[in-house]
DRENDO-1510 file (C-alpha; in Angstrom, 1 decimal, always signed):
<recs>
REC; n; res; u; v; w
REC; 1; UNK; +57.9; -88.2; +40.3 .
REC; 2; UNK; +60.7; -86.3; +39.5 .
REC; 3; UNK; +62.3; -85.4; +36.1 .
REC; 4; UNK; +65.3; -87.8; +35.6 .
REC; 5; UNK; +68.7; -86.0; +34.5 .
REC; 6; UNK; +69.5; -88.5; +31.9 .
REC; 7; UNK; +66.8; -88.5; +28.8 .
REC; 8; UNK; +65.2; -91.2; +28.1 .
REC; 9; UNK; +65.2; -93.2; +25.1 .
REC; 10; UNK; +62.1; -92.6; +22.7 .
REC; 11; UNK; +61.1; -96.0; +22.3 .
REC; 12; UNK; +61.1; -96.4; +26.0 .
REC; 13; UNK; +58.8; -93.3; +26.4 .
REC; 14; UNK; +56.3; -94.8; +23.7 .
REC; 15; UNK; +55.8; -97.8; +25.7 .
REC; 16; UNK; +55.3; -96.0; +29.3 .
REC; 17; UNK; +52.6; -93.9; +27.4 .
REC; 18; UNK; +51.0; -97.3; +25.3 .
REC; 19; UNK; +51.1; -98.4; +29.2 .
REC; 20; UNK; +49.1; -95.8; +30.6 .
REC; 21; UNK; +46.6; -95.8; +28.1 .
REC; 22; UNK; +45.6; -99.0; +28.1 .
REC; 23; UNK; +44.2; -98.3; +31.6 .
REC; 24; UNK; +42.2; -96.0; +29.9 .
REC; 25; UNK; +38.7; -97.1; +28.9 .
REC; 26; UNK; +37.7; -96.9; +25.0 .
REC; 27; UNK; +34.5; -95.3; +24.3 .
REC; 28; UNK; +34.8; -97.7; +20.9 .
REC; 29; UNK; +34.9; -101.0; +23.7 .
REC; 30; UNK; +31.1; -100.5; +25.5 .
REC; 31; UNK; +31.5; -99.8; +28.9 .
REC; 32; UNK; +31.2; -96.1; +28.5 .
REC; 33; UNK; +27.4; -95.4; +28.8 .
REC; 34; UNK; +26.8; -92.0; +30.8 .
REC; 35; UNK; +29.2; -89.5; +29.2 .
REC; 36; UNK; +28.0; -87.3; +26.9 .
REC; 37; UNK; +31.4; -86.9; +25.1 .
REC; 38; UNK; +31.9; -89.3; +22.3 .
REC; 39; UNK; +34.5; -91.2; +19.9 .
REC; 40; UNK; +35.4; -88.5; +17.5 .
REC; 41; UNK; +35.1; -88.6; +13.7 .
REC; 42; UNK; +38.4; -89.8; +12.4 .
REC; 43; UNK; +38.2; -86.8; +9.8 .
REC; 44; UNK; +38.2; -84.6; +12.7 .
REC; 45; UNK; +41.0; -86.6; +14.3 .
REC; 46; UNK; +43.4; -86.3; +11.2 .
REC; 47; UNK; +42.4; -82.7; +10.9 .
REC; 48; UNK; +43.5; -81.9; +14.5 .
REC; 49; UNK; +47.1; -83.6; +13.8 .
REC; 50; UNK; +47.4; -81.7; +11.2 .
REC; 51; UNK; +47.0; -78.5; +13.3 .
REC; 52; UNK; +48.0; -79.5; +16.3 .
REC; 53; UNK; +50.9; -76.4; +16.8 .
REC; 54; UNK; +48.2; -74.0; +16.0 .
REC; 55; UNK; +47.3; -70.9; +18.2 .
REC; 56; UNK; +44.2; -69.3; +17.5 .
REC; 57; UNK; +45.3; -66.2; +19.6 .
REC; 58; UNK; +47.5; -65.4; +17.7 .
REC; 59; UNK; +46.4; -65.2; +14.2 .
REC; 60; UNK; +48.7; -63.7; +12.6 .
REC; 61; UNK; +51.2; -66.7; +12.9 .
REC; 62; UNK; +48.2; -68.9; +11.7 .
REC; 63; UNK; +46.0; -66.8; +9.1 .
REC; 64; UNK; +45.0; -71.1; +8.0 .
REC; 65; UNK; +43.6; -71.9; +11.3 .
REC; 66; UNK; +41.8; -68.8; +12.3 .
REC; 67; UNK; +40.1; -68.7; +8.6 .
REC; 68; UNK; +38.7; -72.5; +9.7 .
REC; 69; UNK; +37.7; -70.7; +13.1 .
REC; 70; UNK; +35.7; -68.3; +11.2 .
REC; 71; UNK; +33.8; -70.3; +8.8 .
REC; 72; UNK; +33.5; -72.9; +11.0 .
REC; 73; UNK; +31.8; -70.4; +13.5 .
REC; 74; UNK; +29.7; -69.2; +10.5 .
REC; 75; UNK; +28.5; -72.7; +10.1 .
REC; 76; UNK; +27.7; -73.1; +14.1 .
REC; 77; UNK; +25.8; -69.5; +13.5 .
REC; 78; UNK; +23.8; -70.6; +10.8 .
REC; 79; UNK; +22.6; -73.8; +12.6 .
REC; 80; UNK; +21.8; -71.8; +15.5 .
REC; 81; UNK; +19.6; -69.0; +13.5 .
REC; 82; UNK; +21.9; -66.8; +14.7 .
REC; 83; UNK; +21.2; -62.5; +13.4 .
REC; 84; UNK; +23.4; -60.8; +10.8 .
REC; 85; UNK; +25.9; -59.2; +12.9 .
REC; 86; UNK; +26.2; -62.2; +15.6 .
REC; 87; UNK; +29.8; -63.5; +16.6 .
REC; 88; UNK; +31.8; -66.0; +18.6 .
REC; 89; UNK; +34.5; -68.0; +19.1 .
REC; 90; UNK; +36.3; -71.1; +19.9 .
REC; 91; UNK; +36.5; -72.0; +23.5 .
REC; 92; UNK; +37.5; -75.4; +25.7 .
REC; 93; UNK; +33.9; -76.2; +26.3 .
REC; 94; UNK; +30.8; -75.6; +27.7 .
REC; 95; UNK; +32.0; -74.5; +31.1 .
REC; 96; UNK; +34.0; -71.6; +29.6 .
REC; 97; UNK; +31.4; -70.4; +27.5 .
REC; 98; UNK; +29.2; -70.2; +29.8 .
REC; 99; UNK; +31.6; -68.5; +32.2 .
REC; 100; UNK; +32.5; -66.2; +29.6 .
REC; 101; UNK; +28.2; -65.5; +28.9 .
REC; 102; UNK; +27.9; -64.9; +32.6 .
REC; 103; UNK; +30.7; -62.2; +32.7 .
REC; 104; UNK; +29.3; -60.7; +29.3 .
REC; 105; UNK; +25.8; -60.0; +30.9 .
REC; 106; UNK; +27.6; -58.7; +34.1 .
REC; 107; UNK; +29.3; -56.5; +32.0 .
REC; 108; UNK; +26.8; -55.1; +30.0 .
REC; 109; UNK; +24.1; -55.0; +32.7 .
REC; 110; UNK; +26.3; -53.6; +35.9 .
REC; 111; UNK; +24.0; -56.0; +37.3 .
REC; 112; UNK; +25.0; -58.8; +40.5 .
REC; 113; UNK; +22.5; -61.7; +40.1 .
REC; 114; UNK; +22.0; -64.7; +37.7 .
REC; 115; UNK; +18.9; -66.8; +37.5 .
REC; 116; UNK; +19.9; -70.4; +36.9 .
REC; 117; UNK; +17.8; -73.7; +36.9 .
REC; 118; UNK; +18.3; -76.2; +39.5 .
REC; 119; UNK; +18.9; -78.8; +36.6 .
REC; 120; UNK; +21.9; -76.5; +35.2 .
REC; 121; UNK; +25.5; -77.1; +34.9 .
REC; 122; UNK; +27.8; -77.0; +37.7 .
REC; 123; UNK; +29.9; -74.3; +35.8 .
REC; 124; UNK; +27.2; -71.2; +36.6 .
REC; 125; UNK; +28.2; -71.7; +40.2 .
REC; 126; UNK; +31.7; -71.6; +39.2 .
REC; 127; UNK; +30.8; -68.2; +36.8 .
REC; 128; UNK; +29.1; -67.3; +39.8 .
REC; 129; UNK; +32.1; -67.9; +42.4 .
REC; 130; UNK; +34.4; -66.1; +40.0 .
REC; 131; UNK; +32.8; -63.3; +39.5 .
REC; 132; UNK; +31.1; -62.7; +43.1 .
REC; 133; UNK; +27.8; -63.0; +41.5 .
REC; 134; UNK; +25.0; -64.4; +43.4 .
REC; 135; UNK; +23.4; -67.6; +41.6 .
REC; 136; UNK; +19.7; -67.6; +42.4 .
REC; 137; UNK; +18.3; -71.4; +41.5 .
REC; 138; UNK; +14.6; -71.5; +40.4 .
REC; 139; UNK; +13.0; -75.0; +40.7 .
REC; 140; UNK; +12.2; -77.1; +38.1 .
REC; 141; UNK; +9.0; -78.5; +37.3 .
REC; 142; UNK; +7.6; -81.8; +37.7 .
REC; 143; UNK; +9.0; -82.7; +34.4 .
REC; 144; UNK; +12.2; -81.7; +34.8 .
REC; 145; UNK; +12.2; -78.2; +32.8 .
REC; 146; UNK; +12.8; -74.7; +34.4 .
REC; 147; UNK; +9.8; -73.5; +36.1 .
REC; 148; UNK; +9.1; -69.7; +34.3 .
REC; 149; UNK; +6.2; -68.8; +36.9 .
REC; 150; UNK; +9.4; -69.1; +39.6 .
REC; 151; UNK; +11.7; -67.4; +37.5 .
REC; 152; UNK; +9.5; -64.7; +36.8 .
REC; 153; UNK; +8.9; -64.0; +40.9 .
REC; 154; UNK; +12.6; -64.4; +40.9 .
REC; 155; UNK; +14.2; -61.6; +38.4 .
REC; 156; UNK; +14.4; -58.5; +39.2 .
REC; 157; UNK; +16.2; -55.1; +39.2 .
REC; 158; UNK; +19.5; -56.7; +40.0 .
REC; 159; UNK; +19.3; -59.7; +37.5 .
REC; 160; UNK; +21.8; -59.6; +34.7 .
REC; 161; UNK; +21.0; -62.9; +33.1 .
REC; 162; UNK; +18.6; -66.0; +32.9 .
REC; 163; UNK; +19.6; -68.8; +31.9 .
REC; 164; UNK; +17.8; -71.6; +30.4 .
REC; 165; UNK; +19.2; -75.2; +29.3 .
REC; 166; UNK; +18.6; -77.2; +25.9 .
REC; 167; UNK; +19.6; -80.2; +26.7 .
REC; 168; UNK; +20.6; -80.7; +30.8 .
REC; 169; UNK; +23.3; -82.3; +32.3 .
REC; 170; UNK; +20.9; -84.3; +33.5 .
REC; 171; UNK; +18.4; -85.9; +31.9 .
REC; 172; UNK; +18.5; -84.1; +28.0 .
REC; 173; UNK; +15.7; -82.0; +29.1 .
REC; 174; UNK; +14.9; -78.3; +27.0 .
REC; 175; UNK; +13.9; -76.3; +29.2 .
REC; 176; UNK; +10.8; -73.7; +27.8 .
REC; 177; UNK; +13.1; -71.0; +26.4 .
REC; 178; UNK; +10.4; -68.7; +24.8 .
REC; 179; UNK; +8.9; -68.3; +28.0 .
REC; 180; UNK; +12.5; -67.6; +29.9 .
REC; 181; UNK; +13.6; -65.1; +27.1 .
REC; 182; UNK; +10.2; -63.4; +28.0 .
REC; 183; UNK; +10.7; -62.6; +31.6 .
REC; 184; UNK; +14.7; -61.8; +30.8 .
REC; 185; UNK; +12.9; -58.9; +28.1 .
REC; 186; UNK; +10.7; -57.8; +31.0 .
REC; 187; UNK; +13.7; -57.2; +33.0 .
REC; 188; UNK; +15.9; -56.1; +30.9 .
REC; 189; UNK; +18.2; -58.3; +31.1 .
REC; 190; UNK; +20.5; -60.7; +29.1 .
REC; 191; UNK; +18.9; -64.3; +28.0 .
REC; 192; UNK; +21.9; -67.4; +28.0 .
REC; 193; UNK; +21.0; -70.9; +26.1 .
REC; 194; UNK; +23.2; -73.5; +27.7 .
REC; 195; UNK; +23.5; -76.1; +24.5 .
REC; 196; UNK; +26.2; -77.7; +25.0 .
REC; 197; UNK; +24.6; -81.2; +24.6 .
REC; 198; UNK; +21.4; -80.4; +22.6 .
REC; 199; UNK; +22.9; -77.9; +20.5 .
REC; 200; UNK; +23.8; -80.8; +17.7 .
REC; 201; UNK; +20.9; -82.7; +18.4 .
REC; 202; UNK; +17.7; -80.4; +18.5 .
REC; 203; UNK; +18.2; -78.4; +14.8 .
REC; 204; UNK; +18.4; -82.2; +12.9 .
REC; 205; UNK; +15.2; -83.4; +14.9 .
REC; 206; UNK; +14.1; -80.4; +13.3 .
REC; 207; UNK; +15.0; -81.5; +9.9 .
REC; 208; UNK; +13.9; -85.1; +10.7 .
REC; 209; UNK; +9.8; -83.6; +11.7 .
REC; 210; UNK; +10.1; -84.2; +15.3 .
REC; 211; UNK; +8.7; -81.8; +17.6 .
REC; 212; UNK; +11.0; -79.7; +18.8 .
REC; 213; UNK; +10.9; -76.4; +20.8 .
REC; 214; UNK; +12.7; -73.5; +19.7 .
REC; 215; UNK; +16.0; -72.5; +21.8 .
REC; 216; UNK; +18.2; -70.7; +19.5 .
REC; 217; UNK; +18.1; -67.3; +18.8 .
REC; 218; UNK; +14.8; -67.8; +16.4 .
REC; 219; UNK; +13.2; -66.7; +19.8 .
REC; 220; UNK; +13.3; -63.3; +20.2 .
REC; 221; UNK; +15.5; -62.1; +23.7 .
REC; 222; UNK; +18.0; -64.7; +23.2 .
REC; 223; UNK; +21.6; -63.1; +23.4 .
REC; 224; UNK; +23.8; -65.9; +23.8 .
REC; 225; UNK; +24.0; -69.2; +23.0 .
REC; 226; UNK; +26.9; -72.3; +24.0 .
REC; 227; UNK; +27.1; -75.1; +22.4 .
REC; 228; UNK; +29.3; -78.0; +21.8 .
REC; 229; UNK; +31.0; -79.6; +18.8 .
REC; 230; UNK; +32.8; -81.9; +21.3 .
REC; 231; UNK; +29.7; -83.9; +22.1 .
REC; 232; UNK; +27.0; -84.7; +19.7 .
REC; 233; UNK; +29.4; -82.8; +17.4 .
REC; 234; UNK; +31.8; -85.6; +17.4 .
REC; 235; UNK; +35.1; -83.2; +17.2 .
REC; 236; UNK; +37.6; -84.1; +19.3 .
REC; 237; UNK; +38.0; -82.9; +23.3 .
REC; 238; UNK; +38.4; -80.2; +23.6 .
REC; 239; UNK; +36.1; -77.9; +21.3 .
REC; 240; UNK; +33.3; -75.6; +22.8 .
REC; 241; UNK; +31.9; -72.7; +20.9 .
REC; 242; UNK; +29.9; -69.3; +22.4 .
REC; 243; UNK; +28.3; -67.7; +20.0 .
REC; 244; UNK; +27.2; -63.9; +21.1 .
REC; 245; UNK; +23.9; -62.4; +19.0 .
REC; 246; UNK; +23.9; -58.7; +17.7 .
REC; 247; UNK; +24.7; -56.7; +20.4 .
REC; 248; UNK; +26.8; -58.6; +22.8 .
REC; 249; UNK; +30.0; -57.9; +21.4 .
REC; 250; UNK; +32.7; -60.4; +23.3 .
REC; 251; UNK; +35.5; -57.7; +22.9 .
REC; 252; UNK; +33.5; -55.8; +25.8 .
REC; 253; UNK; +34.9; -58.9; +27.9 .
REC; 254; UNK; +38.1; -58.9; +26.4 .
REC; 255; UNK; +41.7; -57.1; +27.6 .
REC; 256; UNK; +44.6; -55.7; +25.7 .
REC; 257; UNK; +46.9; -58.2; +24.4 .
REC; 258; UNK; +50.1; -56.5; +23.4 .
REC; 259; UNK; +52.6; -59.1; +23.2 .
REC; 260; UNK; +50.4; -60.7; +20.3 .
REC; 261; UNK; +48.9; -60.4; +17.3 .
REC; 262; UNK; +45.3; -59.8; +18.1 .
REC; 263; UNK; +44.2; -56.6; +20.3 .
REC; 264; UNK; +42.1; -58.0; +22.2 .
REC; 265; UNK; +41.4; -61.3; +24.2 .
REC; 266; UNK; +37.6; -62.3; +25.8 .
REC; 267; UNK; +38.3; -65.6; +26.7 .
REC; 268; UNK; +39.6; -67.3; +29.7 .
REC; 269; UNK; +42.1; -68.8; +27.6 .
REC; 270; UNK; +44.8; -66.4; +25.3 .
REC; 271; UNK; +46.4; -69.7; +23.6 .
REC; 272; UNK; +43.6; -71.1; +22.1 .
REC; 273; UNK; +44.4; -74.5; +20.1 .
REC; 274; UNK; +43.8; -73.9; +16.1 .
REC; 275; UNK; +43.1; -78.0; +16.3 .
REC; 276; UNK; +39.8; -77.6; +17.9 .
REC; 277; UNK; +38.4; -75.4; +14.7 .
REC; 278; UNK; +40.0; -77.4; +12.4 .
REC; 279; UNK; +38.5; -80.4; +13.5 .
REC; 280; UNK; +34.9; -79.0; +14.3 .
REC; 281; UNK; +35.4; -77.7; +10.4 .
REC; 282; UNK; +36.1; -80.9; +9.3 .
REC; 283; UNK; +33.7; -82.8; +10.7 .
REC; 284; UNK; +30.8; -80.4; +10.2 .
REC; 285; UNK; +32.1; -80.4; +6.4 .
REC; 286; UNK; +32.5; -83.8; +5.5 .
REC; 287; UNK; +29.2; -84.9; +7.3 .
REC; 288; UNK; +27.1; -82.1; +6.5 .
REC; 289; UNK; +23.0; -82.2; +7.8 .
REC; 290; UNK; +22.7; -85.3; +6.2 .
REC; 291; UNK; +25.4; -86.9; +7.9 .
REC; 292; UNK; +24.9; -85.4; +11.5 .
REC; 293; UNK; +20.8; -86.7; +10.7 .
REC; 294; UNK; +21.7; -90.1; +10.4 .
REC; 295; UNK; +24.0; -90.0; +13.4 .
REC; 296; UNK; +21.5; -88.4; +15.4 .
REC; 297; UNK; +18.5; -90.6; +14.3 .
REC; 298; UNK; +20.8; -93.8; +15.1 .
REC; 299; UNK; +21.2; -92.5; +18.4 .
REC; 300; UNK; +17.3; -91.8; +19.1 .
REC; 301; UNK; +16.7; -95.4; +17.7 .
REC; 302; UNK; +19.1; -96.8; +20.3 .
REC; 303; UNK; +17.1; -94.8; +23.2 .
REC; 304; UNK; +13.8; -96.0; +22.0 .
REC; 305; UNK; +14.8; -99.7; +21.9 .
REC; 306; UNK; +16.9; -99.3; +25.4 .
REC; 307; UNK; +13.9; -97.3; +27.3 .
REC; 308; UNK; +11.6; -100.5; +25.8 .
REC; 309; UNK; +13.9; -103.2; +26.7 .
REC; 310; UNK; +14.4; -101.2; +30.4 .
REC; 311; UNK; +10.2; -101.2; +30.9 .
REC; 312; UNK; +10.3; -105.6; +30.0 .
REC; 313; UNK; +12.6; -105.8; +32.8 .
REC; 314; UNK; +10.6; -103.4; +35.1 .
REC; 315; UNK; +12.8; -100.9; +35.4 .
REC; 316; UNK; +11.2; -97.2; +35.9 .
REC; 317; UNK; +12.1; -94.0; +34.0 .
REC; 318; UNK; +11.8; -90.4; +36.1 .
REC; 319; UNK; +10.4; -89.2; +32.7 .
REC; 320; UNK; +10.2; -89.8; +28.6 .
REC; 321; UNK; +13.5; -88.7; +27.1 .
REC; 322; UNK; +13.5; -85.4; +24.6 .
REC; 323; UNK; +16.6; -86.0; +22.7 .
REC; 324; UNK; +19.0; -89.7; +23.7 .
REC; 325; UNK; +19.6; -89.2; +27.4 .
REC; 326; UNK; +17.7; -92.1; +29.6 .
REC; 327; UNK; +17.3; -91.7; +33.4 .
REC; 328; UNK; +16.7; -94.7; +35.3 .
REC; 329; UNK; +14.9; -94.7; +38.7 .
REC; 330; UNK; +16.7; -96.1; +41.9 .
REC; 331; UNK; +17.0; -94.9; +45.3 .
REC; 332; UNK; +20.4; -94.8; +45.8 .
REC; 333; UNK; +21.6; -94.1; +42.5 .
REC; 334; UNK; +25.4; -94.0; +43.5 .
REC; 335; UNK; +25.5; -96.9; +44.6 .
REC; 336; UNK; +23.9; -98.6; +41.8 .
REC; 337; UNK; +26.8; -96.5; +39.9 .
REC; 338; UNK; +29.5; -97.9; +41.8 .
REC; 339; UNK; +28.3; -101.7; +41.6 .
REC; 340; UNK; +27.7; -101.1; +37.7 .
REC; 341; UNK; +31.7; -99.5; +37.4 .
REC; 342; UNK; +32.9; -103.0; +39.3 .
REC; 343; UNK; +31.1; -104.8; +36.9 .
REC; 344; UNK; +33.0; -102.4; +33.7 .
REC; 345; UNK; +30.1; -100.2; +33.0 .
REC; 346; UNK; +30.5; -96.6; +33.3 .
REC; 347; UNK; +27.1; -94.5; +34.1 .
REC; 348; UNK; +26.6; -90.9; +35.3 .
REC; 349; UNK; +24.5; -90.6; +39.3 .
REC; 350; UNK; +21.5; -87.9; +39.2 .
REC; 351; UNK; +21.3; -87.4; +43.2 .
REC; 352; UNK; +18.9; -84.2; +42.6 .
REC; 353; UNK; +16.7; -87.0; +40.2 .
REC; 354; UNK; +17.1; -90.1; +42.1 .
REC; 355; UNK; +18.3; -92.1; +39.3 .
REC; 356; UNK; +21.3; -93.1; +36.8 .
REC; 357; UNK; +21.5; -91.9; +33.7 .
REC; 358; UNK; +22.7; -93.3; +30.2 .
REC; 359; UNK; +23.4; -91.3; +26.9 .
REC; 360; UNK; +22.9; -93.1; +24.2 .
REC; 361; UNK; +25.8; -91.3; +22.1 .
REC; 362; UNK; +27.0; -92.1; +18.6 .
REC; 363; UNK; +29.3; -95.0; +20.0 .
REC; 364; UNK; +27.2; -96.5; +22.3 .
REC; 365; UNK; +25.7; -99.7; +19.8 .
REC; 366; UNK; +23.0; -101.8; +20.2 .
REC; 367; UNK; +24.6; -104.8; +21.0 .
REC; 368; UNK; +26.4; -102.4; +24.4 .
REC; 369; UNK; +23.2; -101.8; +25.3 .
REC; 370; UNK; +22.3; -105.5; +25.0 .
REC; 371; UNK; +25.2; -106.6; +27.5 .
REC; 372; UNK; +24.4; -103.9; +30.1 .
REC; 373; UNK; +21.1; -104.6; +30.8 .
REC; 374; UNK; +21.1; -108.3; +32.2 .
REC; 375; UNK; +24.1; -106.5; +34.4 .
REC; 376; UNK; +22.0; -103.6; +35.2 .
REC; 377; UNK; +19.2; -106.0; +36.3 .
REC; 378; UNK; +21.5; -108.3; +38.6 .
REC; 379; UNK; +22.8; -105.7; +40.4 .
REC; 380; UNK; +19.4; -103.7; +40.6 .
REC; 381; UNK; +18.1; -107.3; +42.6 .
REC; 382; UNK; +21.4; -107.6; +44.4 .
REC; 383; UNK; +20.7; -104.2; +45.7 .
REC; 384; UNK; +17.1; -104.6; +46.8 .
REC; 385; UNK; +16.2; -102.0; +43.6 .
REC; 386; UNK; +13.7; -104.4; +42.1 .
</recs>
């Protein structure tokens, strides 16, 4: 398509974009089920228009926007037991932080090598391609968490960073980050906690009695941590936070930045949107712990009644969710996807697992879960999966 030489009337351009979203899909409507993004709050929605021309790198145009940055990252530091003297900052998401913690450890370390889970995010391969780092994948146990007997036969002189996950990609699993952060000491290396899901789940189980391993940095070797607000958060997309512990200063990563206001720039991104603060701030503020609790309980209570509603009909489960993610056996799972996405229902394929998998997020409702499973079941016995 190219740009017409005439302009275009405003009402006319309103329409083509009401158009085009209404081929989008709501996650308010039901058929979204395997995302782990979610509806966000309409506080943070109204506080992201309100800073939507906002530039976080450069602060000296927007002293507003980068105080929210700061207290908001204060907030995010406290929930994550972060040390005195830890930073961060405000990134596009999980794959950038996490990009950004691999570079920090190669920095720091002069080291070529990164241990990574076989259950972890697709963006350590990237982090890895990048940087010309070699991603060495340690298997995962039988259920589904980092195996720290491989990783330990793994690291060695040339390892810059382990990584663990707190909430996968995959199923919502934690991986055992004590015993990770205790073979990254041995080595003397760096110790990354990939969040970005369970990051604003597992500290209000906490709160709520569950049983909960630590994976901030309470355990001792942690050094960085990423984490979400754009998930479980329920900010608006996109909103990603690193946070860095004592020690692991992100300027190391950063380059000089005359033409702006700030010296330096560690991110991948130099114009970094003042929304995405605002509207982690606002959301974190107005909700507080007891808010985010009750969220986060409502979405456990959804997993427990789908994972018993899934096991009446026969289905099977690969293992018992940790947090509200619910894997669903089949053996070809992308197929089942594709048959459920005819049918208006939107789940995520786990090749590696050999199952679907649903998220029960803050919008997915009872009565969602209600109308997928009779489809779930029709096309499981149209496929020959039960």
């Amino acid at each position: 398509m190219l740009m017409r030489e005439r302009q275009t009337g405003y009402e006319a351009v309103i329409s083509e974009l009401e158009d085009a979203r209404k081929r989008d899909y709501a996650f308010s409507g039901g058929s979204i089920l395997g995302s782990m993004c979610t509806q966000p709050h309409p506080v943070a929605v109204e506080a992201y228009n309100r800073f939507m021309e906002t530039n976080l790198g450069d602060p000296l145009l927007f002293p507003g926007a980068r105080s929210l940055e700061e207290k908001t990252l204060g907030m995010i530091c406290g929930m994550l037991n972060a040390p005195a003297g830890a930073g961060g900052q405000f990134v596009s998401g999980g794959t950038e932080s996490n990009i950004m913690a691999m570079a920090l450890a190669s920095r720091l370390t002069g080291r070529d090598e990164i241990i990574i889970p076989a259950s972890a995010h697709f963006s350590f391969e990237k982090a890895a391609s990048l940087m010309r780092l070699k991603a060495v994948s340690a298997p995962t146990t039988d259920g589904f968490l980092a195996d720290v007997s491989a990783v330990r036969e793994l690291a060695n002189e040339r390892t810059a960073c382990i990584v663990g996950v707190a909430g996968t990609t995959e199923l919502g699993m934690i991986d055992p980050i004590a015993g990770l952060a205790k073979v990254a000491g041995d080595n003397g290396c760096m110790m990354h906690v990939d969040a970005a899901f369970g990051g604003f789940v597992i500290p209000f189980m906490k709160q709520m009695g569950y049983e909960m391993p630590d994976f901030d940095f309470s355990v001792p070797g942690v050094t960085s941590v990423s984490i979400d607000p754009h998930k479980m958060g329920c900010s608006t997309i996109p909103a990603g936070v690193i946070a860095v512990g004592e020690g692991g200063n992100l300027c190391s990563i950063g380059v000089d930045t005359p033409y702006v206001s700030t010296k330096t720039q560690p991110g991948l991104l130099s114009t970094r949107p003042g929304a995405a603060a605002a509207a982690t701030y606002a959301v974190m503020r107005h909700l507080g712990n007891a808010g985010y609790r009750q969220i986060v309980e409502g979405c456990l209570s959804n997993t427990r009644y789908l994972c018993e509603r899934l096991s009446e009909e026969g289905f099977s489960l690969p293992c018992e969710p940790q947090m509200n993610v619910v894997g669903i056996r089949f053996k070809k799972p992308r197929v089942v996807k594709d048959a459920l996405a005819e049918r208006k229902f939107f789940v995520a394929p786990l090749d590696r697992v050999g199952c679907i998998r649903v998220v029960c997020m803050p919008h997915v409702k009872r009565e969602h879960l209600d109308s997928f499973i009779p489809v779930l079941k029709t096309v499981a016995r149209g496929l020959g999966e039960i």
